[in-house]
N, CA and C atoms as an extended XYZ file, in Angstrom:
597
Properties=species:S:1:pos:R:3:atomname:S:1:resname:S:1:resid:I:1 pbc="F F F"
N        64.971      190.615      128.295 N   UNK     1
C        65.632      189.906      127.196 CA  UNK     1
C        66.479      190.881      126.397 C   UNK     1
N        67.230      190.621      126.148 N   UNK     2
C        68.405      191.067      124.893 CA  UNK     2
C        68.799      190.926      124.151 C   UNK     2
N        68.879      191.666      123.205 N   UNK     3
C        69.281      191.103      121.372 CA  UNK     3
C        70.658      191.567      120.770 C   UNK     3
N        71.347      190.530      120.546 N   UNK     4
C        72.441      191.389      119.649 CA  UNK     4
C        72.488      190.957      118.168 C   UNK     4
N        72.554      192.357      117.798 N   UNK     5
C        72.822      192.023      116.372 CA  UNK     5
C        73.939      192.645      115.837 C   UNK     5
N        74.793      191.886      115.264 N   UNK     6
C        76.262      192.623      114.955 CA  UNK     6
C        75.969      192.621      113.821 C   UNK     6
N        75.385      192.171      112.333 N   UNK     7
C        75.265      192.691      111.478 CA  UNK     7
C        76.174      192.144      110.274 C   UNK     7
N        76.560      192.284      109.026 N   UNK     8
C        77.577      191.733      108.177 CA  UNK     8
C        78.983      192.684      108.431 C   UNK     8
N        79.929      192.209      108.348 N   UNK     9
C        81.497      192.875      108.469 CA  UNK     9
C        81.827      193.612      106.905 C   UNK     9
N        81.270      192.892      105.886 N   UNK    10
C        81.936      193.101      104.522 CA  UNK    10
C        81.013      192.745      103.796 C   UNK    10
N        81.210      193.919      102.838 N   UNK    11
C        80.476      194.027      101.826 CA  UNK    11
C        81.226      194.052      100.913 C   UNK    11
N        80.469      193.476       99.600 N   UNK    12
C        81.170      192.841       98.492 CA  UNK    12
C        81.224      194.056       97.131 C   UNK    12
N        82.247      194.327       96.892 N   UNK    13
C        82.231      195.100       95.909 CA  UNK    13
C        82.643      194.870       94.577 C   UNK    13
N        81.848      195.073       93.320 N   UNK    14
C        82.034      194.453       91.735 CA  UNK    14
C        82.139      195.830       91.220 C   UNK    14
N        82.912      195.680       89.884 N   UNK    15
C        83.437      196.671       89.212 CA  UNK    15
C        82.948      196.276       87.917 C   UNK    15
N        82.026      196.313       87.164 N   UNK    16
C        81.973      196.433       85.665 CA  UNK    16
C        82.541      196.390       84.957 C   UNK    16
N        83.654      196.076       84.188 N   UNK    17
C        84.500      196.340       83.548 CA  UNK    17
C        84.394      195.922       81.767 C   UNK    17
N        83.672      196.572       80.805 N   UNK    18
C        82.708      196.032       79.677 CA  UNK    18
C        82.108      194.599       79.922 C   UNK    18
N        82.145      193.390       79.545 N   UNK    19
C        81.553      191.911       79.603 CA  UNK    19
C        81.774      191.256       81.173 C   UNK    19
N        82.555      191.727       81.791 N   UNK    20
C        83.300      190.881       83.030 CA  UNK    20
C        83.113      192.018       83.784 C   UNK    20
N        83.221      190.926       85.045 N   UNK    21
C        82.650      191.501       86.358 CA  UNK    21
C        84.361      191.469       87.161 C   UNK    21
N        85.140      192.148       88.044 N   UNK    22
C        86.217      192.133       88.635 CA  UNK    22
C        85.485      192.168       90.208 C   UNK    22
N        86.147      191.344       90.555 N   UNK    23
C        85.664      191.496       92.347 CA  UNK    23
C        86.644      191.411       93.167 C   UNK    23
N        86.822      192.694       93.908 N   UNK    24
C        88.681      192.557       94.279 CA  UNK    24
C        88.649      191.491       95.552 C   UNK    24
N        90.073      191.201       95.596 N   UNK    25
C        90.693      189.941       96.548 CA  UNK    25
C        89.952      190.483       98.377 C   UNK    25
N        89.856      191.641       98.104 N   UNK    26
C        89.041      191.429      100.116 CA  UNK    26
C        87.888      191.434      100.063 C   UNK    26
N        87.177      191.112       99.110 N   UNK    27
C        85.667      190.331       98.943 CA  UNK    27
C        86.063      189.281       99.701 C   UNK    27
N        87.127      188.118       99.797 N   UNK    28
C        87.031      186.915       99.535 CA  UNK    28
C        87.521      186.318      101.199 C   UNK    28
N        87.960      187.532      101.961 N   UNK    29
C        88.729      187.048      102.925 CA  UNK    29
C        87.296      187.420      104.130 C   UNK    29
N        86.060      187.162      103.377 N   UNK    30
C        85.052      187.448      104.874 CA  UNK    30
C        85.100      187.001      105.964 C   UNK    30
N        85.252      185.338      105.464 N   UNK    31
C        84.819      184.262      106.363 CA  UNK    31
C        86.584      184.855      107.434 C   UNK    31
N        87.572      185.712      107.268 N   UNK    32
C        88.742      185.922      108.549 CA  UNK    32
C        87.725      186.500      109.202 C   UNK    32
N        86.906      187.078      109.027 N   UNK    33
C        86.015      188.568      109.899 CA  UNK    33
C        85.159      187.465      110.976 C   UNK    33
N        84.762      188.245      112.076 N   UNK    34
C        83.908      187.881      113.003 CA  UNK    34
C        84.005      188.251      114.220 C   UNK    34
N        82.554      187.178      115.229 N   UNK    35
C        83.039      188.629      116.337 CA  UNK    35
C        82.940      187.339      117.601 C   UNK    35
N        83.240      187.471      118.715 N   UNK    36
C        83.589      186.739      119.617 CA  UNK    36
C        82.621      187.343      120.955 C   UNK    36
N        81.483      186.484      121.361 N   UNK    37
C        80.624      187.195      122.553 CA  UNK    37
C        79.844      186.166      123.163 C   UNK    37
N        79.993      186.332      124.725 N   UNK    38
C        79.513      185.425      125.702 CA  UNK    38
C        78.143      186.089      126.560 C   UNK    38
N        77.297      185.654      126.342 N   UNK    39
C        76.185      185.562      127.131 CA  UNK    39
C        75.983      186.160      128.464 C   UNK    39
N        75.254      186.771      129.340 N   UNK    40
C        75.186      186.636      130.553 CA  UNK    40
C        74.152      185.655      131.261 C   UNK    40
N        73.150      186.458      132.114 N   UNK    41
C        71.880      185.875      132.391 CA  UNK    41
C        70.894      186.355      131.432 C   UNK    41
N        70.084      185.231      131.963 N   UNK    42
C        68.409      185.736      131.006 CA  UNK    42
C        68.248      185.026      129.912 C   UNK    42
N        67.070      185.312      129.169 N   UNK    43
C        66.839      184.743      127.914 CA  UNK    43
C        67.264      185.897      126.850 C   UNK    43
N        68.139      185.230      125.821 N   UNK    44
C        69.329      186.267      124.860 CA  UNK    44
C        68.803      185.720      123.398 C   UNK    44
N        69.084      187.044      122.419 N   UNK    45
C        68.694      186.404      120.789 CA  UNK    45
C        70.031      186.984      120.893 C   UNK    45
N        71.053      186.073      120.522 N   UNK    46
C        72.432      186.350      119.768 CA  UNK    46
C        72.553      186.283      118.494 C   UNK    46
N        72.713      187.026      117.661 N   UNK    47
C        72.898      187.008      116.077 CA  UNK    47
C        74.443      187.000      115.754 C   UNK    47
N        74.991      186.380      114.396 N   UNK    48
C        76.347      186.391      114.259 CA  UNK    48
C        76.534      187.064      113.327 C   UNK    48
N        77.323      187.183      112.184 N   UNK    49
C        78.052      187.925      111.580 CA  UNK    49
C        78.422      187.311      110.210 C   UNK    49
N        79.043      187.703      109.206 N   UNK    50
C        78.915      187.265      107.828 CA  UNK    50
C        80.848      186.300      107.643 C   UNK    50
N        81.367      186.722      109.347 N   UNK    51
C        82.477      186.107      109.445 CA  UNK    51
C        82.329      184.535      110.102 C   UNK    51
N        83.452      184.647      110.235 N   UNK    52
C        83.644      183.281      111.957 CA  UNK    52
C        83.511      183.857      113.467 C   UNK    52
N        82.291      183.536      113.688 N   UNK    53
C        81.727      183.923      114.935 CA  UNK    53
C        81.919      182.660      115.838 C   UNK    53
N        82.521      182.909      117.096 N   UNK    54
C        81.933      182.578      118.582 CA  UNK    54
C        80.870      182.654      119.333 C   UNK    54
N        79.951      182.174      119.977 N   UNK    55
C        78.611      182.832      120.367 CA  UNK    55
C        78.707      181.645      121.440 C   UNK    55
N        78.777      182.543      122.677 N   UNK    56
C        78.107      181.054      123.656 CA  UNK    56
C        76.670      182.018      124.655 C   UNK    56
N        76.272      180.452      124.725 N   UNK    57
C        75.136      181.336      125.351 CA  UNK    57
C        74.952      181.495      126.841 C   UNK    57
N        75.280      180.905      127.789 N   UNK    58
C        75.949      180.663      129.000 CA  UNK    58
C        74.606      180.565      129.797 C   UNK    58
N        74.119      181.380      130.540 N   UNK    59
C        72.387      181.135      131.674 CA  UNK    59
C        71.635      181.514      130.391 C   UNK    59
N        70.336      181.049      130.670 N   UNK    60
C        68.766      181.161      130.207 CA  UNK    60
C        68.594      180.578      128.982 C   UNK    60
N        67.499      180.797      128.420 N   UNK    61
C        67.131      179.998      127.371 CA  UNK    61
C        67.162      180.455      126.135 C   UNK    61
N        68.294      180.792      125.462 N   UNK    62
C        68.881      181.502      124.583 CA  UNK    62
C        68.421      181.244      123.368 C   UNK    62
N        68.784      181.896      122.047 N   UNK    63
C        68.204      181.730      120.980 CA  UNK    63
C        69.512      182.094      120.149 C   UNK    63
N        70.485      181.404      119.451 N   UNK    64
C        71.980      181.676      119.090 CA  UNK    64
C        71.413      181.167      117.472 C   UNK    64
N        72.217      182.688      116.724 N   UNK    65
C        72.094      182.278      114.891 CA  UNK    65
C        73.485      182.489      114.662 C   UNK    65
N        74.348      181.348      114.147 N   UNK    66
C        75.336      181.422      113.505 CA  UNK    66
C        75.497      182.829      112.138 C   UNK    66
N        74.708      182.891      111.408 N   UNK    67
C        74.569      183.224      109.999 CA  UNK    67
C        75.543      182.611      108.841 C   UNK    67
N        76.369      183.290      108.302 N   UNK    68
C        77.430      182.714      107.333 CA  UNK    68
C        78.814      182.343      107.570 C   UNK    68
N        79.484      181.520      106.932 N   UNK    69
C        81.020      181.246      107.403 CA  UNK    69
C        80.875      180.355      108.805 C   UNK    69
N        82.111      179.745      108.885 N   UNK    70
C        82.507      178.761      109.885 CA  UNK    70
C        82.441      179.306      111.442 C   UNK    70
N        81.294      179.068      112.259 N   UNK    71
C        81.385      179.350      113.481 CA  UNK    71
C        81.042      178.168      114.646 C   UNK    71
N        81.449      178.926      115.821 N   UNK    72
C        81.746      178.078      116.538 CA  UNK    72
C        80.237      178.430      118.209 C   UNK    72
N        79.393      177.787      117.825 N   UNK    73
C        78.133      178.071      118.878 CA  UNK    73
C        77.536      176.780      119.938 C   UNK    73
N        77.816      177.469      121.299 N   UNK    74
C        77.137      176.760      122.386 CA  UNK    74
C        76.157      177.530      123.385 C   UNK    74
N        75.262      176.460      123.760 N   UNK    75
C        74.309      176.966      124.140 CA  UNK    75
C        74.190      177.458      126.098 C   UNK    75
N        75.119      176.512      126.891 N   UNK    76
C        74.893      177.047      127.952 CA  UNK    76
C        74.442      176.045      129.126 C   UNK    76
N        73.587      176.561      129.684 N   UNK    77
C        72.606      175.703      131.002 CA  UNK    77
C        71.154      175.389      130.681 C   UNK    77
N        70.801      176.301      130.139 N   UNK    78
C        69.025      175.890      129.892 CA  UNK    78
C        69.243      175.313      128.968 C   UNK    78
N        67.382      176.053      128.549 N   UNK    79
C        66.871      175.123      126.829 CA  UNK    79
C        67.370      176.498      125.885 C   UNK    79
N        67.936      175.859      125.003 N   UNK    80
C        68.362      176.891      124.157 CA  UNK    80
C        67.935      176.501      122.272 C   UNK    80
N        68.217      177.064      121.537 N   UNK    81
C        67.467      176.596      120.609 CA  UNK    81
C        69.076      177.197      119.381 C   UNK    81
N        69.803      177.170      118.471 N   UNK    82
C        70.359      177.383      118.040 CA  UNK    82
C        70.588      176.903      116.216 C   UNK    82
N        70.883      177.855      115.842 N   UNK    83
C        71.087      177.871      114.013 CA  UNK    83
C        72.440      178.396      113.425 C   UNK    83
N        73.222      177.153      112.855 N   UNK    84
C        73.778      177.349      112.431 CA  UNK    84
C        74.286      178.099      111.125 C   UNK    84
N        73.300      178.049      110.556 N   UNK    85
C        73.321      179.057      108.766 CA  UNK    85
C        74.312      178.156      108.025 C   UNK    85
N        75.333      178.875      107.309 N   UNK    86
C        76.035      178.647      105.951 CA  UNK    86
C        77.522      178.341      106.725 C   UNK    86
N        77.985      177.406      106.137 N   UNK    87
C        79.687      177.350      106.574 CA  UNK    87
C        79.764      175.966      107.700 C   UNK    87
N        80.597      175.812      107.600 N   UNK    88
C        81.256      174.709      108.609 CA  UNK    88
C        80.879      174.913      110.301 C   UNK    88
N        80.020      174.573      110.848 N   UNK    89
C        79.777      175.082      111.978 CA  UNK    89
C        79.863      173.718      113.192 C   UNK    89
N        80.728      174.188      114.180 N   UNK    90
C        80.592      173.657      115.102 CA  UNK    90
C        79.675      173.934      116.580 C   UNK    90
N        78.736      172.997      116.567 N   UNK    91
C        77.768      173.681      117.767 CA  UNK    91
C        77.423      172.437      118.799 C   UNK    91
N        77.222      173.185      119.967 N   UNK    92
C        77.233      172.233      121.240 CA  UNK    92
C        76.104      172.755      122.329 C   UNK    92
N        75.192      171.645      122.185 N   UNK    93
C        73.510      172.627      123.006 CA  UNK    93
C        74.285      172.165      124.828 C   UNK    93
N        75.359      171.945      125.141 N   UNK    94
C        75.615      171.354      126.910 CA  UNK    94
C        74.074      171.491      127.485 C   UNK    94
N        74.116      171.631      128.647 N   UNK    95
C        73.212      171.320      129.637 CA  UNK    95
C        71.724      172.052      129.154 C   UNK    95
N        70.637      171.175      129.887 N   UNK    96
C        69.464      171.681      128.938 CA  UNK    96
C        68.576      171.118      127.479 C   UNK    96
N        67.485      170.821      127.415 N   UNK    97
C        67.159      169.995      126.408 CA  UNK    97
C        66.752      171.191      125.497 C   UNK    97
N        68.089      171.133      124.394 N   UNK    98
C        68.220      172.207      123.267 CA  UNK    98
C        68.529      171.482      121.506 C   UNK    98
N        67.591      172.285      121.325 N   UNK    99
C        67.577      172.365      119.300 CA  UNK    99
C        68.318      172.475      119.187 C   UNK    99
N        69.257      172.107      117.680 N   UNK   100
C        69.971      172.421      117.051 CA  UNK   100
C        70.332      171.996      115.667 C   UNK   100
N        70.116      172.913      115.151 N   UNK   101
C        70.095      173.019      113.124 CA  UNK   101
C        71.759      173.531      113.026 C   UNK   101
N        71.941      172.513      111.962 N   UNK   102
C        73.327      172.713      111.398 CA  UNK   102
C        72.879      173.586      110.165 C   UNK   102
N        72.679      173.001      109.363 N   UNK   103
C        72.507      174.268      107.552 CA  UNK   103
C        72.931      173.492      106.677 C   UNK   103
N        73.469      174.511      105.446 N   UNK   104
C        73.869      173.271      104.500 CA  UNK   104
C        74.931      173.123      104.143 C   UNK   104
N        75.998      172.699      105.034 N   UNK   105
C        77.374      172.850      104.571 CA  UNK   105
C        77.686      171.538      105.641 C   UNK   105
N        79.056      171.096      106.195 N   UNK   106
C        79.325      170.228      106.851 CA  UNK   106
C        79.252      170.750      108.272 C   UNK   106
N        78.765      169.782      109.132 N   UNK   107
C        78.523      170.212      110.534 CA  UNK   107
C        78.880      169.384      111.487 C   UNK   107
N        79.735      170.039      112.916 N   UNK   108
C        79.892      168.850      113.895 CA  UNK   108
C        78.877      169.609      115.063 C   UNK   108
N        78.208      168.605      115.206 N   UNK   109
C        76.948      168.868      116.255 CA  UNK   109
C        76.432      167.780      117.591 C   UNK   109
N        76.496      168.863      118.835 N   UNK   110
C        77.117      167.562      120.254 CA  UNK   110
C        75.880      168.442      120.715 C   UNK   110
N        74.913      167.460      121.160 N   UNK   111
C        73.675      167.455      122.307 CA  UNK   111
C        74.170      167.876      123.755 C   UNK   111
N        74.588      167.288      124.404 N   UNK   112
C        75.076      167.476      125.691 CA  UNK   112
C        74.130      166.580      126.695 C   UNK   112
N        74.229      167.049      127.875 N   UNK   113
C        73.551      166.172      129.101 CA  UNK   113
C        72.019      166.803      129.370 C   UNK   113
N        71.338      166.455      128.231 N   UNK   114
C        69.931      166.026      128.238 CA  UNK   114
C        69.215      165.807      126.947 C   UNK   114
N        67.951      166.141      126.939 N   UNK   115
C        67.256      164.920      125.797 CA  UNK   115
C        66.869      166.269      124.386 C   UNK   115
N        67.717      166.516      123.445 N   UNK   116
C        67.773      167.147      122.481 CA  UNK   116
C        67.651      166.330      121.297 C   UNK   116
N        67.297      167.747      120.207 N   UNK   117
C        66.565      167.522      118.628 CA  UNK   117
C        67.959      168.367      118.093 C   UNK   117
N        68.444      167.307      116.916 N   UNK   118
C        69.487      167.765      116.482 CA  UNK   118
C        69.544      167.320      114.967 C   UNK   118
N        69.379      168.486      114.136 N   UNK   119
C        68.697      168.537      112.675 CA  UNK   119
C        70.106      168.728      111.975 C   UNK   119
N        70.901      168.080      111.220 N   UNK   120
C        71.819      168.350      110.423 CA  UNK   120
C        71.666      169.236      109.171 C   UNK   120
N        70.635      169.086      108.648 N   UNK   121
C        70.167      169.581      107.641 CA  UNK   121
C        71.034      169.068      106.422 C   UNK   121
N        71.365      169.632      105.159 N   UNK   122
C        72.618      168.953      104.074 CA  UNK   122
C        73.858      169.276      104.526 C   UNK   122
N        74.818      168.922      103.724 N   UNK   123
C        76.107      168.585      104.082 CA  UNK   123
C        76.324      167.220      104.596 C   UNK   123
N        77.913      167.015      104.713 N   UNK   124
C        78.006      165.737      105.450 CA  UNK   124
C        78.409      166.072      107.084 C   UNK   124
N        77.337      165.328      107.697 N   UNK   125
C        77.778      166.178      109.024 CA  UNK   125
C        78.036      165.115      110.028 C   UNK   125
N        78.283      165.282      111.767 N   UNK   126
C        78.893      164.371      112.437 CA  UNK   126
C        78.118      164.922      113.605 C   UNK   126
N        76.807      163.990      113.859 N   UNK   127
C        76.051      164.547      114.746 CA  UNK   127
C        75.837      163.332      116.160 C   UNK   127
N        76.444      163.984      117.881 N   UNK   128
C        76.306      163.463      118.557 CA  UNK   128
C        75.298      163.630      119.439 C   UNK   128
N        74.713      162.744      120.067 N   UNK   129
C        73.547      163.180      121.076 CA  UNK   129
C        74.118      163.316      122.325 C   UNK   129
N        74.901      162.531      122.832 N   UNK   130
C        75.556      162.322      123.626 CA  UNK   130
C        74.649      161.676      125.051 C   UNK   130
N        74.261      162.656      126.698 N   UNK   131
C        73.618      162.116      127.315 CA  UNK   131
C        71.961      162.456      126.484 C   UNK   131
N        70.998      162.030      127.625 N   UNK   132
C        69.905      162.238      127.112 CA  UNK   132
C        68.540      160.924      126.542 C   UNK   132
N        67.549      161.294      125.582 N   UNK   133
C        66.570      160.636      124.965 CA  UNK   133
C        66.969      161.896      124.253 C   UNK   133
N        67.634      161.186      122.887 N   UNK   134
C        67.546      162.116      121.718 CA  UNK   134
C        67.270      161.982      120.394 C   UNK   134
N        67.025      163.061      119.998 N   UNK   135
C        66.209      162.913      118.243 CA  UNK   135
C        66.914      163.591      117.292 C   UNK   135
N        67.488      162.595      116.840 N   UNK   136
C        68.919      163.258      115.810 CA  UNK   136
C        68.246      162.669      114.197 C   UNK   136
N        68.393      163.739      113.892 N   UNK   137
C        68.001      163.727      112.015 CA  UNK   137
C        69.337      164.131      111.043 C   UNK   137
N        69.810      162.992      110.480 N   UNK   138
C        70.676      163.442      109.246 CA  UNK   138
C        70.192      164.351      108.974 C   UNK   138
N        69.638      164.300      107.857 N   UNK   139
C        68.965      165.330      106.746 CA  UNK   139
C        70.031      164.672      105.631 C   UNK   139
N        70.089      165.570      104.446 N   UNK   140
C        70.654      165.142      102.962 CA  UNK   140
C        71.955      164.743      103.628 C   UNK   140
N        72.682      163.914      102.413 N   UNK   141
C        74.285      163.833      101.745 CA  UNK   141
C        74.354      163.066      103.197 C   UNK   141
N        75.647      162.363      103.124 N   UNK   142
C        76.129      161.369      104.076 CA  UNK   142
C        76.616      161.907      105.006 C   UNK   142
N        76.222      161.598      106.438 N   UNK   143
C        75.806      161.959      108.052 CA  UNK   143
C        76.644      160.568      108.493 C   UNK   143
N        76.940      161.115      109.762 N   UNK   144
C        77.117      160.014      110.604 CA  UNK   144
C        76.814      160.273      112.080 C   UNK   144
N        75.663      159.594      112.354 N   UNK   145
C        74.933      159.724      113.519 CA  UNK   145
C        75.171      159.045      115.050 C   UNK   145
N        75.797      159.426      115.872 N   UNK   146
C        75.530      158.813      117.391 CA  UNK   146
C        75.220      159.117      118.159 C   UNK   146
N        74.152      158.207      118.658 N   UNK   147
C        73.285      158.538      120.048 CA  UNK   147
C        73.734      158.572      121.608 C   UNK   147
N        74.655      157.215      121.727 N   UNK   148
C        75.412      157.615      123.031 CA  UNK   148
C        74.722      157.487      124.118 C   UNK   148
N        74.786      157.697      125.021 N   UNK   149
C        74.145      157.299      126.023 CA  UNK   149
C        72.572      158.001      126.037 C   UNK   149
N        71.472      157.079      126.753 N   UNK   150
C        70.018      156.700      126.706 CA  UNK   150
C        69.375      156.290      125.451 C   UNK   150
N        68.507      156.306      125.335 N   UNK   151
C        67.623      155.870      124.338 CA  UNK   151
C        66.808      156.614      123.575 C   UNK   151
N        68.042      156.747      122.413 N   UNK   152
C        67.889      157.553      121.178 CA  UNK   152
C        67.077      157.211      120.094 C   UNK   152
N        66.376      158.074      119.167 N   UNK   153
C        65.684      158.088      117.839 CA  UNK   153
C        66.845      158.344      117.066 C   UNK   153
N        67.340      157.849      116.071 N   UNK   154
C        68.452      157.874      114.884 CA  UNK   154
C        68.015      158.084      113.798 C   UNK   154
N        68.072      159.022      112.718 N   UNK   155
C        67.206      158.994      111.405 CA  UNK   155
C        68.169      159.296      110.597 C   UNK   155
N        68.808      158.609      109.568 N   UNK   156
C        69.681      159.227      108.414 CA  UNK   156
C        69.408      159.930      107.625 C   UNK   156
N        68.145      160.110      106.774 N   UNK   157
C        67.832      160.553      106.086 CA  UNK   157
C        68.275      160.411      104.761 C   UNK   157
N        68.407      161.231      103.478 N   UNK   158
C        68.513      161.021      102.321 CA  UNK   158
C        70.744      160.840      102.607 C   UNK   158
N        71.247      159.959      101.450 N   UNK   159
C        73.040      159.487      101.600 CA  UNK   159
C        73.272      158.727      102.178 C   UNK   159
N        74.337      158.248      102.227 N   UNK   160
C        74.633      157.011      102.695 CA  UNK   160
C        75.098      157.417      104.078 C   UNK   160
N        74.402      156.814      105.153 N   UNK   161
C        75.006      157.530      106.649 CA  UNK   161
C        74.946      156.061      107.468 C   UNK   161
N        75.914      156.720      108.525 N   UNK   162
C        76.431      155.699      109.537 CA  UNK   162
C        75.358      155.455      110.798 C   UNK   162
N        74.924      154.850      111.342 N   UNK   163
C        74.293      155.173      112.269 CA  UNK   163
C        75.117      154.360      113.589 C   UNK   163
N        74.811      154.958      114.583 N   UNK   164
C        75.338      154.259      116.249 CA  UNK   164
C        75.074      154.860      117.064 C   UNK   164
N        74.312      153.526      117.718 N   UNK   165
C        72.897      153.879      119.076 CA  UNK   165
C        73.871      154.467      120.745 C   UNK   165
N        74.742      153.244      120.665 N   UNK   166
C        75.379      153.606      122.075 CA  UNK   166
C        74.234      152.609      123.090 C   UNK   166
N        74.195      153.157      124.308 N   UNK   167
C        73.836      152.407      125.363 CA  UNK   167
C        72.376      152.778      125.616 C   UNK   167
N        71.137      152.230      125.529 N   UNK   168
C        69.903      152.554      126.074 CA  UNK   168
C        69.471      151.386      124.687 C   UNK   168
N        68.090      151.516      125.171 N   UNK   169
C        66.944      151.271      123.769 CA  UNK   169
C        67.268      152.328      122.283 C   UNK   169
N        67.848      152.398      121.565 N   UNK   170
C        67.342      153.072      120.598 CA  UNK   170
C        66.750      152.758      119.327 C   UNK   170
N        66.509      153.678      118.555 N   UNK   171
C        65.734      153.202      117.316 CA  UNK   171
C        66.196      153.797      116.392 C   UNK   171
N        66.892      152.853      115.379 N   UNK   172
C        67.280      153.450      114.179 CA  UNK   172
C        66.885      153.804      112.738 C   UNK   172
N        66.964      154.117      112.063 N   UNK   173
C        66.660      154.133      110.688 CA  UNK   173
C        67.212      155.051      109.670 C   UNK   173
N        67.874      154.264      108.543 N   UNK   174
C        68.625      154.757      107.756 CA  UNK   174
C        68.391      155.849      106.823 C   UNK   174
N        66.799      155.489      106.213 N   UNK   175
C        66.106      156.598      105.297 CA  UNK   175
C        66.996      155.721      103.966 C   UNK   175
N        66.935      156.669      102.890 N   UNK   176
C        67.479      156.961      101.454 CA  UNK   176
C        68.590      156.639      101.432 C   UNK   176
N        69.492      155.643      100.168 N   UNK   177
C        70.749      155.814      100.289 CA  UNK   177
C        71.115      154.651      101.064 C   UNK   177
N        72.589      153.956      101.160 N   UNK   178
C        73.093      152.457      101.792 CA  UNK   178
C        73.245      153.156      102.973 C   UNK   178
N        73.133      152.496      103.917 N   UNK   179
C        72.956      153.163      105.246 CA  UNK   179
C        73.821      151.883      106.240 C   UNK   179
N        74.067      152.099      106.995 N   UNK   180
C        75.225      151.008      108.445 CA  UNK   180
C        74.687      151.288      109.174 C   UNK   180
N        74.257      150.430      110.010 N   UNK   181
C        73.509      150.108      111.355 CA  UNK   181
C        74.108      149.851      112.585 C   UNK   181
N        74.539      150.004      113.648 N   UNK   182
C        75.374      149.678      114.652 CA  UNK   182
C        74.489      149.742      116.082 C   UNK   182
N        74.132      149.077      116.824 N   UNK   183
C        72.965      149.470      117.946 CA  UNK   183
C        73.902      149.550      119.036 C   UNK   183
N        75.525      148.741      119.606 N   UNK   184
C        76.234      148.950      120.191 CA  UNK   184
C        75.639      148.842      121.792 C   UNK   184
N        74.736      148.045      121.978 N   UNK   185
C        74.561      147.525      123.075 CA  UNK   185
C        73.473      148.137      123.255 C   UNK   185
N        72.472      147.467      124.279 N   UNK   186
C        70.493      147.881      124.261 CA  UNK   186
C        69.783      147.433      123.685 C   UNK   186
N        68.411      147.269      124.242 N   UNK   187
C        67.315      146.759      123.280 CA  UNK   187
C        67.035      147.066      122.254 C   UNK   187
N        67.866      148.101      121.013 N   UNK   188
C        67.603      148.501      119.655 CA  UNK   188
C        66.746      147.820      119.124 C   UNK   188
N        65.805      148.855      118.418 N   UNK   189
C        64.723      148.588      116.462 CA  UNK   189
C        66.032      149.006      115.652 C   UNK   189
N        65.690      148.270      114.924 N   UNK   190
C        66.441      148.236      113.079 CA  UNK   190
C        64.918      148.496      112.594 C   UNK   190
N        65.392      150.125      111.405 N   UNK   191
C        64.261      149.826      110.748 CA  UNK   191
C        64.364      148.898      109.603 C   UNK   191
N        64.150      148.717      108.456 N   UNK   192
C        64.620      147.753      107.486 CA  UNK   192
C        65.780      148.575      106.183 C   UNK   192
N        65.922      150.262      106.079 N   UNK   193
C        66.424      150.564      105.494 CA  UNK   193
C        67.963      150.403      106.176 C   UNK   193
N        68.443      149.325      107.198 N   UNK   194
C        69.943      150.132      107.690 CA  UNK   194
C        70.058      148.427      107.153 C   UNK   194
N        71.466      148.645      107.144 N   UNK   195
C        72.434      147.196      107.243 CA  UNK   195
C        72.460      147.001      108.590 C   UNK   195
N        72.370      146.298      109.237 N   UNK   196
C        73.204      145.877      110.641 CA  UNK   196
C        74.462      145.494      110.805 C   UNK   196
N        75.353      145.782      111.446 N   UNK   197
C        76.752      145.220      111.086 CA  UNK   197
C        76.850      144.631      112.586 C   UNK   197
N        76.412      145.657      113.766 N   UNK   198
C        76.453      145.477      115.290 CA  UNK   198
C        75.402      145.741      116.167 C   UNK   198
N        74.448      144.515      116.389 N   UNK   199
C        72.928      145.150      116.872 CA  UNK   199
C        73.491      144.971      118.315 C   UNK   199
């Protein structure tokens, strides 16, 4: 197994200046910084960077951490397990029944072709299951959830979120907050917190 850790790019520097704090202008440009790295074989802990990182994980059953700022993380062929951290993150578990935590900022998050757990956490995020039996959790602030093909678990959680089953049995439920219901063909549950608009 192999670990990378690239570490933070920039460090933040404050100046005292009697009552007020000055923090010069390339404090601010972190999120340009980051680092760009592809996987080989094996099982990998990829760590990211305090920029906009790339991270794919490509063979084995990887373990990918976004950290801070807007990055962009996929997982590969196996089971992979992946964390997005802080910032706008786009992440994609493809092949393999793989985790995946967004954080607390806005997130677009795609399951791939098998049966994945896909945790938005806060923010408003846009979480697909795609193929699979999958278990997609809003989490806080308004989500919009689709399951997509097989027979998905849907959970909105706390905000007002969208929900849509796609094709199989699935089971929805809105949680906290006005919630939209859409089952879009299949034997769908409504729990009682969604509206139905399209069972």
């Amino acid at each position: 197994m192999k670990t990378r850790i690239f570490g933070a790019l920039v460090a933040t520097v404050a100046l005292l200046i009697g009552l007020g704090v000055f923090t010069p202008a390339y404090a601010q440009v972190a999120c340009a910084l980051g680092i760009t790295d592809t996987d080989g074989l094996g099982a990998d802990v990829m760590d990211g960077t305090s920029g906009n990182d790339t991270l794919n994980g490509n063979w084995g059953d990887d373990t990918i951490r976004g950290y801070n700022c807007n990055d962009t993380l996929s997982g590969g062929f196996d089971a992979d397990v992946i964390y997005g951290g802080s910032g706008n993150d786009d992440i994609e578990g493809n092949d393999g029944p793989d985790i995946l935590y967004g954080g607390p900022d806005n997130d677009d998050i795609s399951g791939g072709d098998n049966d994945d757990e896909i945790y938005g956490g806060s923010g408003n995020d846009t979480l697909n299951g795609n193929n699979g039996k999958d278990e997609i959790y809003g989490g806080d602030n308004n989500d919009t959830l689709y399951g997509n093909s097989g027979a998905d678990d849907l959970y909105g959680g706390a905000g007002d979120d969208t929900l849509v089953g796609g094709d199989g049995a699935d089971y929805l439920e809105g949680g906290d907050g006005y919630d939209v219901c859409n089952g879009n063909g299949g034997n769908d549950t409504f729990h009682a917190s969604c509206e139905v608009q399209n069972p």
